[in-house]
py3Dmol code that shows the C-alpha trace and the ligand (Angstrom):
import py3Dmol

protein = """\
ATOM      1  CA  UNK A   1      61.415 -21.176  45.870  1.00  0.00           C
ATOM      2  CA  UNK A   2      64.893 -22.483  44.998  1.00  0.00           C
ATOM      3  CA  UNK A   3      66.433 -22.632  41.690  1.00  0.00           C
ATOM      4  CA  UNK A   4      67.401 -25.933  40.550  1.00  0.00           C
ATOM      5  CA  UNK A   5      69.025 -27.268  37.253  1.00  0.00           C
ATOM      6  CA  UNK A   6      68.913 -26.035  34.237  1.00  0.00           C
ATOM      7  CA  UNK A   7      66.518 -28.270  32.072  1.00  0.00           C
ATOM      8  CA  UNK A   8      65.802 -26.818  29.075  1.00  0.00           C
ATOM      9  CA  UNK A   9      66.618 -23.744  27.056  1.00  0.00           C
ATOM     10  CA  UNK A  10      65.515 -23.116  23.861  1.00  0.00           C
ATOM     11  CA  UNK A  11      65.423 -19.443  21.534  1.00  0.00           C
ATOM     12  CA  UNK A  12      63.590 -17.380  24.157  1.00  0.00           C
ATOM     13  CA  UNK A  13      63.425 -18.582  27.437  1.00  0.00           C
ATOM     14  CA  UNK A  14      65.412 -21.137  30.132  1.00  0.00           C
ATOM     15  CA  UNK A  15      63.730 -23.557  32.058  1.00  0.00           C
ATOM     16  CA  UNK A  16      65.015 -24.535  35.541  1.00  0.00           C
ATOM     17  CA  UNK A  17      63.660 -27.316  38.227  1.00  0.00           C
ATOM     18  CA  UNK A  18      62.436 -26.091  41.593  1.00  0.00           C
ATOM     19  CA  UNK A  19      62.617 -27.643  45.009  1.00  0.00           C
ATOM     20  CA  UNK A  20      59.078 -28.430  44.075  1.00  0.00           C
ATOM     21  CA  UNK A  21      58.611 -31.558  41.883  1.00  0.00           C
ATOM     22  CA  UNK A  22      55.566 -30.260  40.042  1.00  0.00           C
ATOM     23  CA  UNK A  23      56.833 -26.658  39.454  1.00  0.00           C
ATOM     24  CA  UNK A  24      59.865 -24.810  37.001  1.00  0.00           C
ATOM     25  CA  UNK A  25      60.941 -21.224  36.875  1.00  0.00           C
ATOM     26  CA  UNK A  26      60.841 -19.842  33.738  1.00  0.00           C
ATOM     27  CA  UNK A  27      63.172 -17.332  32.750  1.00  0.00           C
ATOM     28  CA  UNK A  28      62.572 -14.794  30.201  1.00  0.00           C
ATOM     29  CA  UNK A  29      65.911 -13.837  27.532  1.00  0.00           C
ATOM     30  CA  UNK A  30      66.437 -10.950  25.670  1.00  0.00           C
ATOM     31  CA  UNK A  31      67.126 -13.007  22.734  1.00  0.00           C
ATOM     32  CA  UNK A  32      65.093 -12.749  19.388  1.00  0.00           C
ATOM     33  CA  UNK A  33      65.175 -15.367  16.307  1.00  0.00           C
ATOM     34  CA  UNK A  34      62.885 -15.147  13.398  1.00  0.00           C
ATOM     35  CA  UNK A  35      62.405 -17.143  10.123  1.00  0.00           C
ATOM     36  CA  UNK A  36      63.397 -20.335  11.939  1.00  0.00           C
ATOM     37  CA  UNK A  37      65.945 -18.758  13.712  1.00  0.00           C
ATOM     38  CA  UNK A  38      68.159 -17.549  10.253  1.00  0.00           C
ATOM     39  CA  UNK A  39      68.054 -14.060  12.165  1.00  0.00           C
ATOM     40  CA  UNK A  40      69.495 -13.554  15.181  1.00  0.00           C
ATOM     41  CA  UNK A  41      69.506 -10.393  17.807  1.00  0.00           C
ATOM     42  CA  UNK A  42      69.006  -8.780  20.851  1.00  0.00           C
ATOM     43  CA  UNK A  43      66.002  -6.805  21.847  1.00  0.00           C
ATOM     44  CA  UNK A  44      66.826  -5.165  24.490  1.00  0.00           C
ATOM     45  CA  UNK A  45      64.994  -6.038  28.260  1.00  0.00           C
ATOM     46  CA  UNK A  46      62.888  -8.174  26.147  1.00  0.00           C
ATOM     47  CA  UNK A  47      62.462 -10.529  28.636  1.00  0.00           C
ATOM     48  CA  UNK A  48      61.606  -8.033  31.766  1.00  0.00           C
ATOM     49  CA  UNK A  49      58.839  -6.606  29.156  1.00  0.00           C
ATOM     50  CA  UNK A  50      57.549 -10.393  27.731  1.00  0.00           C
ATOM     51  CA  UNK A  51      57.701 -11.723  31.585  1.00  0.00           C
ATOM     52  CA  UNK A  52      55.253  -9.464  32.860  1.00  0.00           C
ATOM     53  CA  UNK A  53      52.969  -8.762  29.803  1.00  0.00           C
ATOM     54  CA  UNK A  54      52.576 -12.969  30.056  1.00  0.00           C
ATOM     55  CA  UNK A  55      52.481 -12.620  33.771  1.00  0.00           C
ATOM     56  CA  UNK A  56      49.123 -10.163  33.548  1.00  0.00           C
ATOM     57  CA  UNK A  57      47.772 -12.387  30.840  1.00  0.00           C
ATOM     58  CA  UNK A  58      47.942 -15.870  32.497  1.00  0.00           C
ATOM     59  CA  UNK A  59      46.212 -13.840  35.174  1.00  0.00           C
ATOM     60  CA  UNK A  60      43.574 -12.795  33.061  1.00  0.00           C
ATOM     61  CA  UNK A  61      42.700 -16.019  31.777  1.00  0.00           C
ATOM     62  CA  UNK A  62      42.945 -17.998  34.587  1.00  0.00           C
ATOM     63  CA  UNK A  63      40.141 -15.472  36.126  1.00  0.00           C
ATOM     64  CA  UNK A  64      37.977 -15.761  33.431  1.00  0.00           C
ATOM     65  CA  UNK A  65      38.330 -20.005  33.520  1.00  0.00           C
ATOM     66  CA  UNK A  66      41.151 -20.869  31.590  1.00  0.00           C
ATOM     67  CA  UNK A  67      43.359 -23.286  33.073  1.00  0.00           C
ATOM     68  CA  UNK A  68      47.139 -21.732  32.280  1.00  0.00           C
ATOM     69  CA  UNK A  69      50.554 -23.493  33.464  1.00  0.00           C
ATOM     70  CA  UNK A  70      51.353 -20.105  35.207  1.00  0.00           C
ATOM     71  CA  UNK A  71      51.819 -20.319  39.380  1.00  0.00           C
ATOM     72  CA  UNK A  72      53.158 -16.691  39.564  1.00  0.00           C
ATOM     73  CA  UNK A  73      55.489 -13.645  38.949  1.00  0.00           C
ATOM     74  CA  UNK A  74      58.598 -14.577  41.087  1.00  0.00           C
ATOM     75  CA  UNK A  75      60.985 -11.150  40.030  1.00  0.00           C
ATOM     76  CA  UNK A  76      61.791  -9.001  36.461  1.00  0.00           C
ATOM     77  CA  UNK A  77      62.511 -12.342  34.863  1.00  0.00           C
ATOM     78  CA  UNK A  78      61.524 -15.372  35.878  1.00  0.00           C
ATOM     79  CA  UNK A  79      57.691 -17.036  36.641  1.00  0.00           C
ATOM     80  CA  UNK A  80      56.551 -20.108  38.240  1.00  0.00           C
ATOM     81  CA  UNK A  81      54.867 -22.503  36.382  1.00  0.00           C
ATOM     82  CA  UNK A  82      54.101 -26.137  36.449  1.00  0.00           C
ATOM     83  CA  UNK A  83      55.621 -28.501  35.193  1.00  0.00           C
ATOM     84  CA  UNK A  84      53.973 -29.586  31.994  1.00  0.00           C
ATOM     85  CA  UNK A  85      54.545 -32.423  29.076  1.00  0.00           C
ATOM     86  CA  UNK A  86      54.657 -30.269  26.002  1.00  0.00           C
ATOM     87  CA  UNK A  87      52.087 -31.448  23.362  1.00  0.00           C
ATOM     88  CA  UNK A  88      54.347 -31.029  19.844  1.00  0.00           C
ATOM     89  CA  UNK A  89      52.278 -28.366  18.031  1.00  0.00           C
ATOM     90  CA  UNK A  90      52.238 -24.665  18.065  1.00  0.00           C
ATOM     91  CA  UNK A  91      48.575 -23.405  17.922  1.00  0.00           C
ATOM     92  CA  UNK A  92      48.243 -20.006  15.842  1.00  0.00           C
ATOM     93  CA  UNK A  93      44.577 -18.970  15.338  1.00  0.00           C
ATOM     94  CA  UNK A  94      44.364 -15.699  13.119  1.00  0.00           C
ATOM     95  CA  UNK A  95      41.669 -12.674  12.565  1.00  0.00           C
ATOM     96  CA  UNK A  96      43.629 -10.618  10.051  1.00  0.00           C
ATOM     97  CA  UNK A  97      45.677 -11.810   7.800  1.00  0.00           C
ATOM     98  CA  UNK A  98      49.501 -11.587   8.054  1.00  0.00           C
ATOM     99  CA  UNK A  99      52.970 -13.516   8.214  1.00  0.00           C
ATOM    100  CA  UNK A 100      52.608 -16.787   6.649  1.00  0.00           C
ATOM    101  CA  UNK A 101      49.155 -16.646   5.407  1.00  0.00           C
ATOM    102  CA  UNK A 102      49.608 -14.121   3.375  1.00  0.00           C
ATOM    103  CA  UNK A 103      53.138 -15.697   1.603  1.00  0.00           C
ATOM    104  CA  UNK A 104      50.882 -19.274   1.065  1.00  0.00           C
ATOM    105  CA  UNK A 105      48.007 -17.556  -0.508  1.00  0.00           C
ATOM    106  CA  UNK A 106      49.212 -14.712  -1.805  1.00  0.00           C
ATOM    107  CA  UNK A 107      46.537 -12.400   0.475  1.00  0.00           C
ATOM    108  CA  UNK A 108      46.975  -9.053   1.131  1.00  0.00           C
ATOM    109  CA  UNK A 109      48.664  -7.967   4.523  1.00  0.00           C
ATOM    110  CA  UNK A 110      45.702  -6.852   6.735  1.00  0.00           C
ATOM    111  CA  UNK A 111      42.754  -8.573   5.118  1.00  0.00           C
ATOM    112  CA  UNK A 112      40.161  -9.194   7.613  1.00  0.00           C
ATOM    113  CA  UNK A 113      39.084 -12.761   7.785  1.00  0.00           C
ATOM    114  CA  UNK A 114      35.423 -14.016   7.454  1.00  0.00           C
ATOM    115  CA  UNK A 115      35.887 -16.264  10.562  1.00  0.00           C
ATOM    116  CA  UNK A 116      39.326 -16.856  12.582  1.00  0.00           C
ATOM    117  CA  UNK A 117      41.708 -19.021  11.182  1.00  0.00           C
ATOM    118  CA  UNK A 118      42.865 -22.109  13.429  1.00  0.00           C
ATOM    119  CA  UNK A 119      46.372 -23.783  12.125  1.00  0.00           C
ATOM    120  CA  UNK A 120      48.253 -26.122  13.728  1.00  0.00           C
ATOM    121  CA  UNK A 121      52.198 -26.303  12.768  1.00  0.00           C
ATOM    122  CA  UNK A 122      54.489 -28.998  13.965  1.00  0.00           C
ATOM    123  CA  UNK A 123      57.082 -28.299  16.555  1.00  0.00           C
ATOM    124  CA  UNK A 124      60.416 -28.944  14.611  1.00  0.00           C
ATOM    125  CA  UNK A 125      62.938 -26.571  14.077  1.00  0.00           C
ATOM    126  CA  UNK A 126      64.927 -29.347  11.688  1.00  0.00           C
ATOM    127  CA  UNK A 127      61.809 -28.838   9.385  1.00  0.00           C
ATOM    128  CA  UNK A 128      60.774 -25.343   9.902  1.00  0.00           C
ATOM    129  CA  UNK A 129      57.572 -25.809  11.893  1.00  0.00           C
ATOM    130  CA  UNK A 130      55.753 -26.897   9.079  1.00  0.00           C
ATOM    131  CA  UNK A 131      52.017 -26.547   8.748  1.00  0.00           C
ATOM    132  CA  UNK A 132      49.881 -29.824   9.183  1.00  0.00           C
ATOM    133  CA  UNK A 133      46.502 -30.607   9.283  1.00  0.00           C
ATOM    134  CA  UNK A 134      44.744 -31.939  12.990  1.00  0.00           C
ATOM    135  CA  UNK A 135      44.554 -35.931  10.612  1.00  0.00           C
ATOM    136  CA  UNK A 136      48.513 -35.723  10.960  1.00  0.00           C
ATOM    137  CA  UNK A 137      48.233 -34.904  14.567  1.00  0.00           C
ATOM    138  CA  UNK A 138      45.979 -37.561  15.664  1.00  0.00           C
ATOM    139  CA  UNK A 139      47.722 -40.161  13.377  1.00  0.00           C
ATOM    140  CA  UNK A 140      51.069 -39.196  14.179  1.00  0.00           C
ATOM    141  CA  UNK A 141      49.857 -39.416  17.818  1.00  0.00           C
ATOM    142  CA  UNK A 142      51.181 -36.073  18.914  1.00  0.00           C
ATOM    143  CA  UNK A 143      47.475 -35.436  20.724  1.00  0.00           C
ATOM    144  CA  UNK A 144      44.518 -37.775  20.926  1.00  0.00           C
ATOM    145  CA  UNK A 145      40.848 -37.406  19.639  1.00  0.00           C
ATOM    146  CA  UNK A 146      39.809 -35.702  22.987  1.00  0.00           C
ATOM    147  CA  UNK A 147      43.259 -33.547  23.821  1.00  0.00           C
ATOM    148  CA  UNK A 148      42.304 -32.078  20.047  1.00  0.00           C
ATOM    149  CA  UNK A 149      39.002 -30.988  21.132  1.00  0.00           C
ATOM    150  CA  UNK A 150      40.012 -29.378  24.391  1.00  0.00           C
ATOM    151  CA  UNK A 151      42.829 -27.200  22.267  1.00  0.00           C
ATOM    152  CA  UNK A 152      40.423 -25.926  20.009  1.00  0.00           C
ATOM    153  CA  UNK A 153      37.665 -25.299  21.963  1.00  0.00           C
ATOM    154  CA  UNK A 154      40.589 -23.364  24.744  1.00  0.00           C
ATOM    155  CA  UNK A 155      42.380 -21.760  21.493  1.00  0.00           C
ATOM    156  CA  UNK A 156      38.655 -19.751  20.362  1.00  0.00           C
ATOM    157  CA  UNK A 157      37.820 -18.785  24.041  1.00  0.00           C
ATOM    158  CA  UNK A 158      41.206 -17.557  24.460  1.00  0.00           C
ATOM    159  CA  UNK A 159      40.842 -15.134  21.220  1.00  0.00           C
ATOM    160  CA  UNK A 160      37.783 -14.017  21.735  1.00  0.00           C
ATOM    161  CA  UNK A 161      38.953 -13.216  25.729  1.00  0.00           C
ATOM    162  CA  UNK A 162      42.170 -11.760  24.168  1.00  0.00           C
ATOM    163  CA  UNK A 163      40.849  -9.930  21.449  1.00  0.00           C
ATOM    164  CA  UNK A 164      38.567  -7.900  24.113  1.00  0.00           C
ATOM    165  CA  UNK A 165      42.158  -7.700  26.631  1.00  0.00           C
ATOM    166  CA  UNK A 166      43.651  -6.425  23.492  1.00  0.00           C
ATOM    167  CA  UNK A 167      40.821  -3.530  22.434  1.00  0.00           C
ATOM    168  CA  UNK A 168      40.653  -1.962  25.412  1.00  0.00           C
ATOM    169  CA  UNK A 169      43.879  -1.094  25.376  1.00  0.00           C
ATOM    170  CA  UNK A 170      44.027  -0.062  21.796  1.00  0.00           C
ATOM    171  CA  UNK A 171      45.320  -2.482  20.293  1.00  0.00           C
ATOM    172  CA  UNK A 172      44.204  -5.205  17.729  1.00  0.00           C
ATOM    173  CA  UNK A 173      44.689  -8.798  18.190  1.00  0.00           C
ATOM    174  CA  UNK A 174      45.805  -9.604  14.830  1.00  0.00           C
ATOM    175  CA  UNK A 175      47.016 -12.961  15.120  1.00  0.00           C
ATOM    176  CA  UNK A 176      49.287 -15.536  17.854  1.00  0.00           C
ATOM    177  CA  UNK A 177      50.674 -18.707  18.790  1.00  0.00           C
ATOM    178  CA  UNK A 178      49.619 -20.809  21.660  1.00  0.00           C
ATOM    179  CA  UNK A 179      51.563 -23.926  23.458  1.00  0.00           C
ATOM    180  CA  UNK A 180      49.586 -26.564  25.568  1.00  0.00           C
ATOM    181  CA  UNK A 181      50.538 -29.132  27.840  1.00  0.00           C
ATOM    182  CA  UNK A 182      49.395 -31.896  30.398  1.00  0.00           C
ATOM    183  CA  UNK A 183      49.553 -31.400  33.608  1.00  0.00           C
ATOM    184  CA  UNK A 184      47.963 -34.108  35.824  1.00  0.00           C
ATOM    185  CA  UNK A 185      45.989 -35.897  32.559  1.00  0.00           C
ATOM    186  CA  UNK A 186      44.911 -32.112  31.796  1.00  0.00           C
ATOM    187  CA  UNK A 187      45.408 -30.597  28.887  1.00  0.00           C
ATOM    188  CA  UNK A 188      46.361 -26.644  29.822  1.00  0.00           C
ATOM    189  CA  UNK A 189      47.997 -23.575  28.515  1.00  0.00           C
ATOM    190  CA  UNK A 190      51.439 -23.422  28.605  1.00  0.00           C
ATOM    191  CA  UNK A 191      54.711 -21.090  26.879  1.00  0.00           C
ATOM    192  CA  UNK A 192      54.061 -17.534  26.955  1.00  0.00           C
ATOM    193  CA  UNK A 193      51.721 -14.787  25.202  1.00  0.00           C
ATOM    194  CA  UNK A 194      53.697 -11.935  24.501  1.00  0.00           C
ATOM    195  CA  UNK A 195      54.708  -9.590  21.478  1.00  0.00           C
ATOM    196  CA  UNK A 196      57.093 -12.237  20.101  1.00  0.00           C
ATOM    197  CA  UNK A 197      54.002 -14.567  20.056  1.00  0.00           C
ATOM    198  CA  UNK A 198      51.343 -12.178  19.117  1.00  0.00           C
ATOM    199  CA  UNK A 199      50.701  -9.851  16.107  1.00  0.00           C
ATOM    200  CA  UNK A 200      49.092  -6.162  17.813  1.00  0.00           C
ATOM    201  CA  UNK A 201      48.308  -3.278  15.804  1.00  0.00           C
ATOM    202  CA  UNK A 202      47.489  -0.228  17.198  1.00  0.00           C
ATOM    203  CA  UNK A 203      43.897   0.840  16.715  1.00  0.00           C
ATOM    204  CA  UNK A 204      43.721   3.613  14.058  1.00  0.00           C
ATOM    205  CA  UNK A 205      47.568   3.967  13.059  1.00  0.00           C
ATOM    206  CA  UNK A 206      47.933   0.205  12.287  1.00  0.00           C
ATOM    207  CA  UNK A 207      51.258   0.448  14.074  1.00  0.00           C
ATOM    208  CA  UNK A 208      53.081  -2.649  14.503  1.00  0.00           C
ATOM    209  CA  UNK A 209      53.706  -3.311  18.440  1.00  0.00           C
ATOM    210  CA  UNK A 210      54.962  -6.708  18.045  1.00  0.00           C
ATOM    211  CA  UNK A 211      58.184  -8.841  16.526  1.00  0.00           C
ATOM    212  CA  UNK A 212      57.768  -7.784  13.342  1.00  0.00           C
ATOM    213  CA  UNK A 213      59.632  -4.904  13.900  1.00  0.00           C
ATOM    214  CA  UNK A 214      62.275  -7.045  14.676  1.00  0.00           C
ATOM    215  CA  UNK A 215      61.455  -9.498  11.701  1.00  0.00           C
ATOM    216  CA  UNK A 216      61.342  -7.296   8.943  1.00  0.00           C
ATOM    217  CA  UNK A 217      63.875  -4.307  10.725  1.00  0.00           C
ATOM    218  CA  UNK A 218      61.239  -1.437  10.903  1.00  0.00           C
ATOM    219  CA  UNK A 219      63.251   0.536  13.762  1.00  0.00           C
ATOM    220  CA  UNK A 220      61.786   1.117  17.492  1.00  0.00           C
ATOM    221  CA  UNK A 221      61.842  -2.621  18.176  1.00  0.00           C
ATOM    222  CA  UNK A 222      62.494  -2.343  21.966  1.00  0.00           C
ATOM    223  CA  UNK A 223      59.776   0.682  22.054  1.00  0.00           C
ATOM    224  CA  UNK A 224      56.785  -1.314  20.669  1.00  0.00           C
ATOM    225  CA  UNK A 225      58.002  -3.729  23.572  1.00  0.00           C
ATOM    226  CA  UNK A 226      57.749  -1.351  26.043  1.00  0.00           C
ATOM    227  CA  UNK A 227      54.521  -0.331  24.560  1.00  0.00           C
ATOM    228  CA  UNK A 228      52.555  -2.983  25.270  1.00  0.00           C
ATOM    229  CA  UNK A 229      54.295  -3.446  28.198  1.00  0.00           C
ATOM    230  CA  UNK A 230      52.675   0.069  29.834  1.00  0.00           C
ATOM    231  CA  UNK A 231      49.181  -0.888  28.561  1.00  0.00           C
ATOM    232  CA  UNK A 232      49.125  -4.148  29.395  1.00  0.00           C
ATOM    233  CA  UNK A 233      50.114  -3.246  32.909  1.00  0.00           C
ATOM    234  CA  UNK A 234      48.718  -0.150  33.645  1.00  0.00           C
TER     235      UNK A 234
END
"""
ligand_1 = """\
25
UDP
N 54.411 -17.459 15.902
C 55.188 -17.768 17.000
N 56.161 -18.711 16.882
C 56.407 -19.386 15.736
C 55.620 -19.085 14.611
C 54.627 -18.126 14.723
O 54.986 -17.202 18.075
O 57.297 -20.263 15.720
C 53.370 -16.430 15.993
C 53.723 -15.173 15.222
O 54.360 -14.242 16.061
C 52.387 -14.674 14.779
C 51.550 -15.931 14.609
O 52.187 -16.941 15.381
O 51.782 -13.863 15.785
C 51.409 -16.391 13.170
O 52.692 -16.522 12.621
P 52.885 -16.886 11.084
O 52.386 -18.257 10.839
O 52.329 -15.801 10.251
O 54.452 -17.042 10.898
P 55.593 -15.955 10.745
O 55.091 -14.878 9.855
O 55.869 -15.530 12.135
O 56.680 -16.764 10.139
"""
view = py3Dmol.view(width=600, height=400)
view.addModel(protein, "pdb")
view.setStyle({"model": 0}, {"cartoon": {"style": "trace"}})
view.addModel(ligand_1, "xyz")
view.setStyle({"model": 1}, {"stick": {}})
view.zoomTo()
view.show()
């Protein structure tokens, strides 16, 4: 596969054309940015880590029926993936409370939720990502009636699938963000699923094995990478 252009690159990750019309190669940075980017750092092979913990998750749920942008694992860095319109909303369905829930309603930090939590934030750094409801997505026409539908329904098999992954390695699926796009008038999974997109506590210690080590500076960042990284492949 040949390397084209750079097309895109935004906080995590560089997107390049193929010789392939339909396909990109994404490449994986060792960059980190949290609260809308404010912080800024380095986690060290972050990207070799995040490339193949997405790498043997895309796998995962594309055997179990989930339709995922991911082609495959080209080398340490990069994947294949098709080429996909973007739908503007991040995705973040939650089990536990944490992060932003708990600043908006003042919940304690672990608080195990009833039911999961579907939100769906706008995808604008200008304005933070802000939190809106699925009436500002289908009037703002970032996603129709039916494209709606097919995200949620994908967004609660893809928890309960990942929250199983997750436990039988140990660790708990706390919360994470998802990314779709069309492909082909289909609505499929796109981004990545890593630690800088998931919240994972370990099972029994509660130990943090995801960005918020980074986040809030609790020490061992590239560790809890690496972490995951051995379970998830192992
Ligand atoms: N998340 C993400 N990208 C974002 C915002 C959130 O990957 O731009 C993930 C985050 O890592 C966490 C989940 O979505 O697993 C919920 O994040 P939250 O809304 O609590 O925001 P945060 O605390 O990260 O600001």
């Amino acid at each position: 596969m040949k390397k084209g252009k750079q097309i895109y690159e935004g906080k995590a990750k560089i997107l390049y054309e193929t010789d392939a019309p339909d396909l990109l190669i994404q490449y994986f940075k060792d960059d980190a940015t949290a609260f809308n980017a404010q912080k800024k750092g380095t986690i060290q092979e972050k990207g070799i880590f995040n490339n193949s913990i997405s790498s043997r998750i895309f796998e995962y749920l594309e055997s179990q029926g989930i339709r995922t942008h991911y082609e495959k694992k080209l080398n340490d860095r990069e994947m294949l993936v098709k080429r996909v319109e973007i739908v503007p909303i991040e995705v973040i369905i939650r089990n536990v409370a944490a992060g932003s829930l708990c600043k908006l309603l003042a919940l304690a930090e672990g608080l195990k939720l009833k039911t999961p939590i579907l939100d769906f934030c706008y995808k604008k750094d200008e304005l933070g990502d802000p939190l809106v409801s699925e009436y500002h997505v289908l009037a703002l026409g970032w996603a129709t009636a039916q494209e709606i539908a097919t995200i949620k329904d994908y967004t609660f098999k893809v928890n309960d699938l990942m929250k199983k992954f997750f436990l039988a390695i140990n660790l708990d699926l706390i919360d994470f963000k998802l990314e779709f796009g069309r492909y082909k008038g289909q609505i499929i999974l796109a981004d990545e699923i890593s630690p800088d997109t998931c919240r994972l506590w370990e099972v029994g210690t509660g130990k943090k094995l995801d960005k918020d080590r980074f986040r809030k500076d609790l020490g061992d960042v590239e560790e809890a990478y690496k972490e995951v990284f051995s379970r998830v492949t192992k």
